[in-house]
N, C-alpha and C positions, 0 to 999 in steps of 0.2 A: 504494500500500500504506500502511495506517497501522496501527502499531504498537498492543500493551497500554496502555503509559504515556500515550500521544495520548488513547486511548480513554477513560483515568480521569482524564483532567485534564478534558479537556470535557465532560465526563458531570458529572464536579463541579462547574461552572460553573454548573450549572443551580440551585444553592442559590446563596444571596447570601450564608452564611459563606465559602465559597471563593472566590465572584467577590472578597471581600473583603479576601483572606490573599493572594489572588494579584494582584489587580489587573487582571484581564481577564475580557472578558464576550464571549460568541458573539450572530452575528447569522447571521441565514437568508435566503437568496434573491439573487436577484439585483439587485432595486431596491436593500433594502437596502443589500446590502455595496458598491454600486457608489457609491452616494453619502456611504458611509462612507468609500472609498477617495477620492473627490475633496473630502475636507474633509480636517481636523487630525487626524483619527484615526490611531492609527500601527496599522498590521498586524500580527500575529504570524504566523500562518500563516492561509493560506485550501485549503481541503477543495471540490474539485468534481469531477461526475462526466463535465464536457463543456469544449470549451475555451473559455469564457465571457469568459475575463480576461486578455486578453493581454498587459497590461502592468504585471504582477503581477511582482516579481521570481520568476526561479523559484529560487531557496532557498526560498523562501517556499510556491510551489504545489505542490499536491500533489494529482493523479488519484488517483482511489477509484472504488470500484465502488456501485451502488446498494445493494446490502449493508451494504457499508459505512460509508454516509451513513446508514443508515437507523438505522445502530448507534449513532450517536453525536447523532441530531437531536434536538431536543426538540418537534419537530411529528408528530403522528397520519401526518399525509403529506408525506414529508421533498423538498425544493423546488431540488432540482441541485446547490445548494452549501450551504456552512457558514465561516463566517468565526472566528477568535477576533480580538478586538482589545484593544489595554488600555485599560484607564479613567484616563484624563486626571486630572490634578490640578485642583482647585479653582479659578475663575476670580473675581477679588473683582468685585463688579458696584457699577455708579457709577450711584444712586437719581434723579443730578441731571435727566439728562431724557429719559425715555426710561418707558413704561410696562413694568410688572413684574408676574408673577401670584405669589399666594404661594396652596403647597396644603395646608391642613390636614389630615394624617388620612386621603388620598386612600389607599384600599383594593384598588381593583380596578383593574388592568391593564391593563383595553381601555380605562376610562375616563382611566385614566393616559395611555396611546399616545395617544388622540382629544386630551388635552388640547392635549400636544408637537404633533400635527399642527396644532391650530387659531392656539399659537400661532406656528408656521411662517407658517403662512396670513395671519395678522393683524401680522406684524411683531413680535412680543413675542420679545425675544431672551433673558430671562433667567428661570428659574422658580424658586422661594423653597418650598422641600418640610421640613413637619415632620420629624422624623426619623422620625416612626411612619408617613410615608406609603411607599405601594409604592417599594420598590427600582428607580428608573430603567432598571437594567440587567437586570432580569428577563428573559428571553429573551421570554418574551409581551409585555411592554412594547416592549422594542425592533422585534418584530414587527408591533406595532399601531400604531406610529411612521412606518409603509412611510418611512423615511429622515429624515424631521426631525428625528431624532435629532441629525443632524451638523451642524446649523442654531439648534439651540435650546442654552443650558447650561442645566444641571438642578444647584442644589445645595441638599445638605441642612445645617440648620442649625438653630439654638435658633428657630425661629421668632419668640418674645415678644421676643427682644431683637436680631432683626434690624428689626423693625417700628417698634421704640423709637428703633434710630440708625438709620434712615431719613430722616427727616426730610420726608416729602412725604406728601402726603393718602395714605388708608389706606381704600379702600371693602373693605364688605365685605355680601355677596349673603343677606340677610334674609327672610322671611316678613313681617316687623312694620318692614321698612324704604319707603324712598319711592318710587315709582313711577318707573324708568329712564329714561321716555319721555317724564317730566317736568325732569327733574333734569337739571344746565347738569355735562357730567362733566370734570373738569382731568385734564391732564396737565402734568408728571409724576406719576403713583401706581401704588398698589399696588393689585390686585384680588383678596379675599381669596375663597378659594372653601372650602367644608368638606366634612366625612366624609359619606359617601352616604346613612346610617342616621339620623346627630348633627347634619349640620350641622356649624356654626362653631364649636368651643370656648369655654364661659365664657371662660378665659382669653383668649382672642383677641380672642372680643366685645371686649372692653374697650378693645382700643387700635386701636378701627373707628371714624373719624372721619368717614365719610359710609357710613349706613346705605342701602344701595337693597335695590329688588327687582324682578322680573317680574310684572309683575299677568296674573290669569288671565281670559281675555276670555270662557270659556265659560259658556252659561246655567245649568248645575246647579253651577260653583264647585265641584264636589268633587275634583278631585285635591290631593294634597297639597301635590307637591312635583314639579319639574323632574329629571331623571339631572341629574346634576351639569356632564356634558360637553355636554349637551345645552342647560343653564344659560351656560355657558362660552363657546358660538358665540355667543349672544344678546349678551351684556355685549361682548364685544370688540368684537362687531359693531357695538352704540348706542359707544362709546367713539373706535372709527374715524371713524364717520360727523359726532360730534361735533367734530373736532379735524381 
């Protein structure tokens, strides 16, 4: 059974002024919150309709009916469970050696989730997010993350003066920059990625201390541009291979 007041908290979760007043963010399914449970994440209550979790304290679980999972999910077609958890405090991150993605301006969701998974995938433990970019805790973020969420830190900051006391090369992913496939990439740095629509910020540009980019191998050259996530597998990729 779950309550009115269960009902209007997690319902509110789904905006990022409340995830933000309260400090807690829901997550769905079973990959996710299973990998949420075996990291640092601490639980508040977990919502399933089957017995998925057995080693869930039970104060903590709570059977519901598909009703009323369905009442409180933020997916079209709601996936056996619902998790809340709280959002961790800030993790300071050490530039010295270790590569770091920083995201300007990042807008969209899926492309957000795709980024946290690739850098699960690629070893990139720390992500560097304008403050205008998508709220990590988005419920569709965290969904499009299927778990690396609990793998990756995500923080938001002044970007222009995290890049300033950095202190290590500073790439950032260009139209009018140098060919990736040419170019010798160091580590420790930073990989600056931009808004889907803009690109990298004037301001940013500026403190991008190695220009690259993707060259397009096709014979008519007309596409513009890369999806940005799709940009993202690429760089990490020549980056790995380099190093």
């Amino acid at each position: 059974m779950i309550s009115k007041n269960q009902i209007k908290l997690i319902k509110s979760l789904q905006q990022k002024k409340y995830r933000k007043l309260y400090q807690l963010f829901i997550a769905e399914g079973v990959k996710v919150i299973q990998e949420l449970l075996n990291s640092n994440y601490e639980l508040v209550e977990l919502f399933t309709t089957q017995e998925l979790f057995p080693n869930v304290e039970k104060s903590k679980l709570n059977y519901i009916s598909e009703a009323e999972l369905k009442s409180i999910s933020a997916l079209v077609t709601p996936n056996e469970c619902l998790a809340v958890f709280i959002i961790p405090e800030k993790v300071k991150i050490d530039y010295s050696n270790t590569l770091q993605i920083a995201l300007d301006d990042i807008r969209d969701p899926g492309n957000m989730g795709t980024i946290i998974r690739l850098a699960d995938w690629f070893g990139v433990q720390n992500i560097l997010c304008s403050e205008a970019t998508v709220d990590v805790y988005n419920p569709k973020v965290i969904q499009s993350t299927m778990g690396s969420i609990a793998r990756v830190n995500v923080m938001y900051c002044d970007l222009k003066k995290e890049l300033l006391s950095a202190k290590v090369p500073v790439y950032g992913t260009l139209l009018e920059g140098e060919n990736i496939y040419a170019e010798k990439l160091l580590q420790p740095a930073i990989i600056v990625l931009g808004n889907e629509s803009n690109g990298i910020s004037p301001e940013i540009q500026q403190l991008i201390t190695h220009k690259i980019t993707i060259p397009r191998f096709g014979t008519l050259q007309q596409t513009e541009s890369l999806n940005v996530a799709t940009a993202t597998a690429i760089v990490l990729s020549e980056f790995c291979r380099n190093n």
